[in-house]
C-alpha positions as CSV (number, residue, x, y, z in Angstrom):
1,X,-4.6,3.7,24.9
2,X,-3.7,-0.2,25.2
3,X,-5.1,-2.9,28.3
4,X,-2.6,-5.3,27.9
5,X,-5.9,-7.5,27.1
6,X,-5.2,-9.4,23.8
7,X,-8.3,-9.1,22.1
8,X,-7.9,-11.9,19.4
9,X,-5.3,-14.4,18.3
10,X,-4.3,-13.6,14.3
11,X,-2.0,-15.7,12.3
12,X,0.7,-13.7,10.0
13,X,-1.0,-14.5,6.4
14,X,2.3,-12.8,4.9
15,X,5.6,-10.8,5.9
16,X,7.2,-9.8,2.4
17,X,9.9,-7.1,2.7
18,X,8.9,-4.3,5.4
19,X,4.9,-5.2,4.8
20,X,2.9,-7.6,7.5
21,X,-0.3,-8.9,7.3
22,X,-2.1,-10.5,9.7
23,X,-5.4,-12.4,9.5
24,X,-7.4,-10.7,12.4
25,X,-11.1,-10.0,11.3
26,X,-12.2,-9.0,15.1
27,X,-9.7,-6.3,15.1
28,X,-10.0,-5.8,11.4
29,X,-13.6,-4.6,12.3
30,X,-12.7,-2.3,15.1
31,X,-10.0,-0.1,13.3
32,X,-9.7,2.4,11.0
33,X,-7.3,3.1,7.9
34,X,-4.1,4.7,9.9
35,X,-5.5,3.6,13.4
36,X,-3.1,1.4,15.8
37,X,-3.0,-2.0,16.8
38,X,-0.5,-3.9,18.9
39,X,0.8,-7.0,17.3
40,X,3.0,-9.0,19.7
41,X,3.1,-6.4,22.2
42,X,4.4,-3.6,19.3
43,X,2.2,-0.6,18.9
44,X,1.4,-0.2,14.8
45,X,-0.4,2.1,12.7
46,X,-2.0,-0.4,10.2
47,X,-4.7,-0.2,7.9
48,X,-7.6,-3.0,7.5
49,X,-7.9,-4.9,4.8
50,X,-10.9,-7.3,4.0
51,X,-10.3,-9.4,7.6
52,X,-6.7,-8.6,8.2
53,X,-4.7,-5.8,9.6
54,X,-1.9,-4.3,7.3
55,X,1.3,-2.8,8.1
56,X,4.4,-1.2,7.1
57,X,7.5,-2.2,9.6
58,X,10.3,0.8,10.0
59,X,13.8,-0.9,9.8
60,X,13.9,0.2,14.0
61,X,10.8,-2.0,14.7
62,X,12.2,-4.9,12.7
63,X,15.3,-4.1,15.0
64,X,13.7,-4.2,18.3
65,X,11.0,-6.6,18.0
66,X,11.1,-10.6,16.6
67,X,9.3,-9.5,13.7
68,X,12.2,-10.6,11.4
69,X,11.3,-14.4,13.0
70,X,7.6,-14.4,12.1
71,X,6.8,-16.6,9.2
72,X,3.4,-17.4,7.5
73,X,0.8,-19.3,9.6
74,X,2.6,-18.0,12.8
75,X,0.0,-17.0,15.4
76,X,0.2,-13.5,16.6
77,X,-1.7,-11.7,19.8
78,X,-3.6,-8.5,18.8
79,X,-5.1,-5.8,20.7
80,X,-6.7,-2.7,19.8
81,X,-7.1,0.3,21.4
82,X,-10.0,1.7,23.7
């Protein structure tokens, strides 16, 4: 379950293909490999990787969210869960 709270603010360290990664060592702590986080408002399973948050985009989320119009350095809210 989500607040609404953002919990840090992470910068996108890289967006290659359907892969993002986002520099977010305060939420990197707090989850687990296949937990959730929302990025921008956008519920993901990632996986956490040194101090970032890792996660493969379906072609629906790229759809529906500005995803697609993140570039590296671009800062990002992140919340995770309760």
């Amino acid at each position: 379950m989500f607040t609404g709270r953002i919990g840090e603010l992470g910068a996108v360290e890289q967006i290659k293909g359907d892969v993002l990664r986002v520099r977010a060592p305060k939420s990197a702590g707090r989850v687990r490999d296949g937990g959730s986080a929302c990025v921008n408002g956008v519920r993901l399973t990632v996986r956490p990787v040194d101090d970032a948050l890792e996660a493969v985009l379906s072609a629906e989320t790229r759809r529906r969210s500005t995803f697609d119009t993140l570039a590296a350095g671009d800062a990002v809210n992140v919340e995770t869960p309760l």
